[in-house]
N, C-alpha and C positions, 0 to 999 in steps of 0.2 A: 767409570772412566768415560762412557759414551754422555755422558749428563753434565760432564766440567768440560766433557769438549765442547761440547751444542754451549753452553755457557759462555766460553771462552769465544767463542765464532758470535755468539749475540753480541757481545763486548766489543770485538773485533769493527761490526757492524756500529756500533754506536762511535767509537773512536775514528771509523771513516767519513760520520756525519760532522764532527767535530771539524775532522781536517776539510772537509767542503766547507765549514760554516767560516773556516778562515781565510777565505778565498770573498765569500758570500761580506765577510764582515768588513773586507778591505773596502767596497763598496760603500761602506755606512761611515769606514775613517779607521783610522792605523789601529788605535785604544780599543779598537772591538776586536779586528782580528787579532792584536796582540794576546787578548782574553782568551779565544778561542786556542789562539797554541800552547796558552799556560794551562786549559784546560784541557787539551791533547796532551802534552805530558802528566798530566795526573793523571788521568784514565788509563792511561800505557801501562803504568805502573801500580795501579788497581786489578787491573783485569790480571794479574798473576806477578805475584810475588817475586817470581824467580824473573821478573823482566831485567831488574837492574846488573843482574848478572853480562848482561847483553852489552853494559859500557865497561865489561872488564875483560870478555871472552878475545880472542883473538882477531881483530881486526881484518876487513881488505886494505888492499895497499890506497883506493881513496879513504876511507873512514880515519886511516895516520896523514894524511896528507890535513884534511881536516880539522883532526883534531891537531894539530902539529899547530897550524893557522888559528884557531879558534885562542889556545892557549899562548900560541906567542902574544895574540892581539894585548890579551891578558896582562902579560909578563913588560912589555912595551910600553902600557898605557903607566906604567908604575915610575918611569923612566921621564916622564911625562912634566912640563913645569905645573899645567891642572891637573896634578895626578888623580885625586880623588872623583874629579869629574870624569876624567876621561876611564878611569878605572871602575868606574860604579857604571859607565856607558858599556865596555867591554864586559863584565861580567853580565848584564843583560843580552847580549848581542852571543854569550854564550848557548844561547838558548837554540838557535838556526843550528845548532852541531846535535842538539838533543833530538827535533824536530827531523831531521834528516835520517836521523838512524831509527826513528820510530815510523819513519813516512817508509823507508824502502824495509824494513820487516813486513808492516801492514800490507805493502804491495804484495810482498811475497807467501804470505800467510793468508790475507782474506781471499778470498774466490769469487766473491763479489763486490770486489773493491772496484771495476770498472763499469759495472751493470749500474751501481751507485750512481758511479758521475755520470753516465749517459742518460738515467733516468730523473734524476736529481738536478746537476749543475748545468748540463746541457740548457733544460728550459729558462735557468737565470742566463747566461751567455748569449740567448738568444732574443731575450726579451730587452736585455739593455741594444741590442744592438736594432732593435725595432724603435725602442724610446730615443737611442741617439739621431735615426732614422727620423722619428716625430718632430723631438726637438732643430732639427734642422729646418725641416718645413714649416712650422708654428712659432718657432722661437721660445716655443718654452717645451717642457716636457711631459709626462703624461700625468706624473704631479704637481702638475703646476711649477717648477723648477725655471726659472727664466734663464733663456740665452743672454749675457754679459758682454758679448765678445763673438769676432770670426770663429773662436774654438768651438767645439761641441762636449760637454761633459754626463751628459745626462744625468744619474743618480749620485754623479761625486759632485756634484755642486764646481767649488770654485776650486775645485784637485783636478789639471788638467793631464789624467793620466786614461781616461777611458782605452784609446788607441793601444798604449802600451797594454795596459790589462788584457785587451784582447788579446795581444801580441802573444804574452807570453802564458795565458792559459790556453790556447789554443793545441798545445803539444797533449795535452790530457785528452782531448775534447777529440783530436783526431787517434787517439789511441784505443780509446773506449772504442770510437766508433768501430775501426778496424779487428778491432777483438771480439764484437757483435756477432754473434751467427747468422748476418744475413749473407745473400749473397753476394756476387764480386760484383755484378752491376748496379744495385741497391746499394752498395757500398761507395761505389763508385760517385755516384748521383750524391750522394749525401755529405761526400767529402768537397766534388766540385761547390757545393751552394754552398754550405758553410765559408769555405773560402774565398769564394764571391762576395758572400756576406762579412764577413770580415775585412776582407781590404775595401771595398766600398766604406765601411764606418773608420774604418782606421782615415782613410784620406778627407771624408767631411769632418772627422774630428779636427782636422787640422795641425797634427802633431806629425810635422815635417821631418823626423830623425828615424821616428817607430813609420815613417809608412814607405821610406826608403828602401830599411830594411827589409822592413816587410815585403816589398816587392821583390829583394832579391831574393829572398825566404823560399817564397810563394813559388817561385817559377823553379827554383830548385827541386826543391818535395815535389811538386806537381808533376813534374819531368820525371824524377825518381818513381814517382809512381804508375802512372801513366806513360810510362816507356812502350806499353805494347799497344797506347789506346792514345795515338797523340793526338786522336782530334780532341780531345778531354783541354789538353794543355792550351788547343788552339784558341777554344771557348774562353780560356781561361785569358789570356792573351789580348783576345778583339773585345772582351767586357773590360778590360783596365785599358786599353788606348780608348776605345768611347767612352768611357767614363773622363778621363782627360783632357780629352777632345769638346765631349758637350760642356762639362761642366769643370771648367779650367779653375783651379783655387788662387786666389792672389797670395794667401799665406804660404802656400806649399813652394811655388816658386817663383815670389817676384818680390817679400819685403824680410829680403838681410837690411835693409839700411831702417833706420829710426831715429825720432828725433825725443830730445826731451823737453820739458815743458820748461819755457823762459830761459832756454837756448838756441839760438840760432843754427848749431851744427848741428853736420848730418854724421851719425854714427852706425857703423855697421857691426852687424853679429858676430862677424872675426875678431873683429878687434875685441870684443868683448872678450871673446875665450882667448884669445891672445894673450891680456891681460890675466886673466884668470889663470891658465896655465905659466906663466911667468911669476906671478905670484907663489903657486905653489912649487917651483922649482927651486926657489929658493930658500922656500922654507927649507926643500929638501938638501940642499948644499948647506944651511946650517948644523943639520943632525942627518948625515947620513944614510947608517945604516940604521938604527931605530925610529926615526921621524920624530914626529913632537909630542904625538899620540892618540890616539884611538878620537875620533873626531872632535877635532882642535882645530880644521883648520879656518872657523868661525870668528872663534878667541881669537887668532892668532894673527889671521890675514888684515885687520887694522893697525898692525905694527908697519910703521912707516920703513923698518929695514927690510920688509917684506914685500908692502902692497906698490904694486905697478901698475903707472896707469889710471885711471877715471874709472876705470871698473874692477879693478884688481881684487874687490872682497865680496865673500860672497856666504851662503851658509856652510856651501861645497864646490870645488873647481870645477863642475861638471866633467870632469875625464874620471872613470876609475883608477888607469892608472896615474896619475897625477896627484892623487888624491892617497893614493896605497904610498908613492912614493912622499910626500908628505906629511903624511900621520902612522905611516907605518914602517919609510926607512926601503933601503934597499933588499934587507934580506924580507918583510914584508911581501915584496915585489916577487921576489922570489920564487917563495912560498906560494904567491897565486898563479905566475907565470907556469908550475908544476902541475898545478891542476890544467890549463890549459891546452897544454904538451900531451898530458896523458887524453884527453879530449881528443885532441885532433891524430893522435897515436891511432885512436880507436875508431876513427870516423875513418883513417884511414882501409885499415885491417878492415872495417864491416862493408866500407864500395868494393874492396876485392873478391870479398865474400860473396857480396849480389851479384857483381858483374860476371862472376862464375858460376853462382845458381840462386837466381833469383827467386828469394825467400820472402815472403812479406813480415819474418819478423825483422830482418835485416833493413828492412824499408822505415818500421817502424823506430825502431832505435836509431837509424839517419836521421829522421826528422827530428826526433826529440834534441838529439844532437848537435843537429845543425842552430835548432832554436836557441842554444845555450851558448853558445861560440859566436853566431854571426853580431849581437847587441855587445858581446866582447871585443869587435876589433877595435885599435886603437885610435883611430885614428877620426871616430865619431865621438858629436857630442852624448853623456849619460849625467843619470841622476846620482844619489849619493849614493858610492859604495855600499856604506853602511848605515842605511837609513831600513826601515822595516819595511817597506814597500818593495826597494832595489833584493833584501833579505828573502823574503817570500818567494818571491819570483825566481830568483838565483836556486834558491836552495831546495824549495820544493820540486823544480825540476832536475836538477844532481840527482835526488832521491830517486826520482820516478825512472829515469835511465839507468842509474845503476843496480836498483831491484830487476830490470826485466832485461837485463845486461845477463843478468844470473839468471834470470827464470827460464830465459830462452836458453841458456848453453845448458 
């Protein structure tokens, strides 16, 4: 018994290197991490036979909400005029439902599932955030990777998503640390630099959406945290106004307007997603409650009953919801609008919880929290709902909250 547990915890250990390496592989381009989740589910299901049991045992009320989502996508994309396409799309996309329930067991089963990412991921999260660092200064990177552009990308080449990546793997990164046995000023100290270091690259990256947010992110958690230590916050505070201040970015806030090449007009960033989201409204007034299906709105947005506008098509509307309401219909909308509810249900019940005794696990599931909810409001620009990038990020963090949702009660 004591020899297939130590076995099972070895496993355990290898499948949480796995899930690092898909984090690690987004870095290299979508096809790698995708590999590394197809190869997390196989090892989930290696390392003991009775795992599969686990997608038939009795659910929480997210894992039906989920899977409710996962399978209408399913059921929709059939409904669909590309149904093949968009159906052989969803049934891949079914994978982030698999991924989620294998990510929050691991959480809740290994014991050194955050010693991993602190020892492990930490050093890769720090080290792109020095080469974006490089790359700013030198114009290329620390392999030779050349600056293209005002953006910063460092190891993703011409993927301008560095900024976000940081954005949203950052909730692991201050989790681990926090669960660290050091103590509460070491703790403290480690949390301020990091997030220093962070929104500093998030803003030279140049990705004006992710460093918005991220500012109101940052000053949240940070508050949250340092409620009893607010010179922490202040620090935090006079390093993002002098960074501002010295080094003013023209992309962050001075070029919504653009022009294109052997046109005279001058076009602004509104208009674009004006266009954009007009176009998919009406997709979705064609098919209301099922949309057209599971990413279609590619195919679909060159139909002149559709596209509005000089920019009206696109690969995706950049709105999630816009895009849900399009390829997935009203009750789509729904369906994700529930998970969100239950979110902010929860974010509420855990501030009341702290503001009456303040716990640092309660701090911790805020922040994770708040990470997952604030790139959800509607009313910002986002990437594709359902692209494997936007997947990743979404879903690996549901998991990571909802395991330690449970671990702490």
């Amino acid at each position: 018994m004591f020899l297939k547990k130590n076995l099972i915890n070895n496993k355990n250990e290898i499948l949480t290197l796995t899930i690092i390496f898909v984090y690690i592989g987004l870095i290299l381009g979508t096809a790698i991490a995708n590999f590394f989740i197809l190869v997390s589910i196989i090892i989930f299901f290696l390392i003991d036979k009775n795992n599969y049991r686990l997608l038939f045992n009795k659910y929480e009320y997210i894992d039906k909400i989920l899977l409710f989502f996962f399978t209408y996508l399913i059921f929709s994309s059939l409904l669909s005029d590309y149904a093949s396409h968009s159906f052989y799309k969803s049934l891949l996309y079914f994978k982030f439902f698999l991924i989620f329930i294998i990510l929050k067991v691991l959480i809740l089963q290994n014991i050194k599932f955050f010693s991993l990412i602190w020892k492990l991921f930490l050093p890769i999260f720090l080290i792109l955030i020095f080469d974006g660092i490089f790359q700013f200064l030198f114009s290329f990177n620390i392999i030779g990777i050349e600056r293209t552009s005002s953006r910063i990308s460092s190891f993703f080449g011409d993927e301008w998503i560095l900024g976000s990546y940081l954005f949203h793997t950052i909730p692991f990164i201050l989790t681990a640390l926090y669960l660290q046995n050091y103590k509460n000023f070491k703790k403290n100290i480690f949390c301020i630099s990091i997030s220093i270091l962070t929104i500093l690259m998030i803003y030279i990256s140049g990705e004006r959406t992710t460093f918005f947010l991220s500012v109101v992110y940052f000053l949240i958690i940070l508050f949250l945290i340092f409620i009893r230590k607010i010179y922490f916050l202040f620090i935090f505070i006079i390093f993002l106004s002098s960074l501002v201040i010295i080094f003013p970015s023209n992309r962050m806030f001075n070029t919504y307007q653009f022009q294109i090449q052997n046109d005279p007009n001058i076009y602004s960033t509104f208009s674009v997603y004006k266009d954009l989201y007009s176009t998919a409204f009406k997709m979705h007034q064609d098919k209301k409650f099922f949309g057209h299906g599971f990413q279609t709105f590619r195919k679909i947005c060159p139909d002149k009953k559709f596209q509005t506008g000089r920019f009206g098509c696109s690969t995706h509307p950049h709105n999630y919801y816009f895009q849900i309401l399009a390829e997935s219909g009203i009750i789509g909308l729904i369906i994700f609008l529930s998970i969100i509810i239950l979110l902010l249900k929860d974010l509420i019940q855990i501030f009341i919880k702290w503001k009456n005794k303040f716990d640092e696990s309660y701090t911790i599931l805020m922040f994770i929290n708040l990470n997952i909810l604030i790139p959800l409001f509607p009313l910002v620009p986002s990437g594709n709902a359902y692209s494997s990038v936007s997947g990743i990020f979404l879903y690996f963090k549901l998991a990571l909250y909802f395991a330690l949702k449970k671990k702490f009660n």
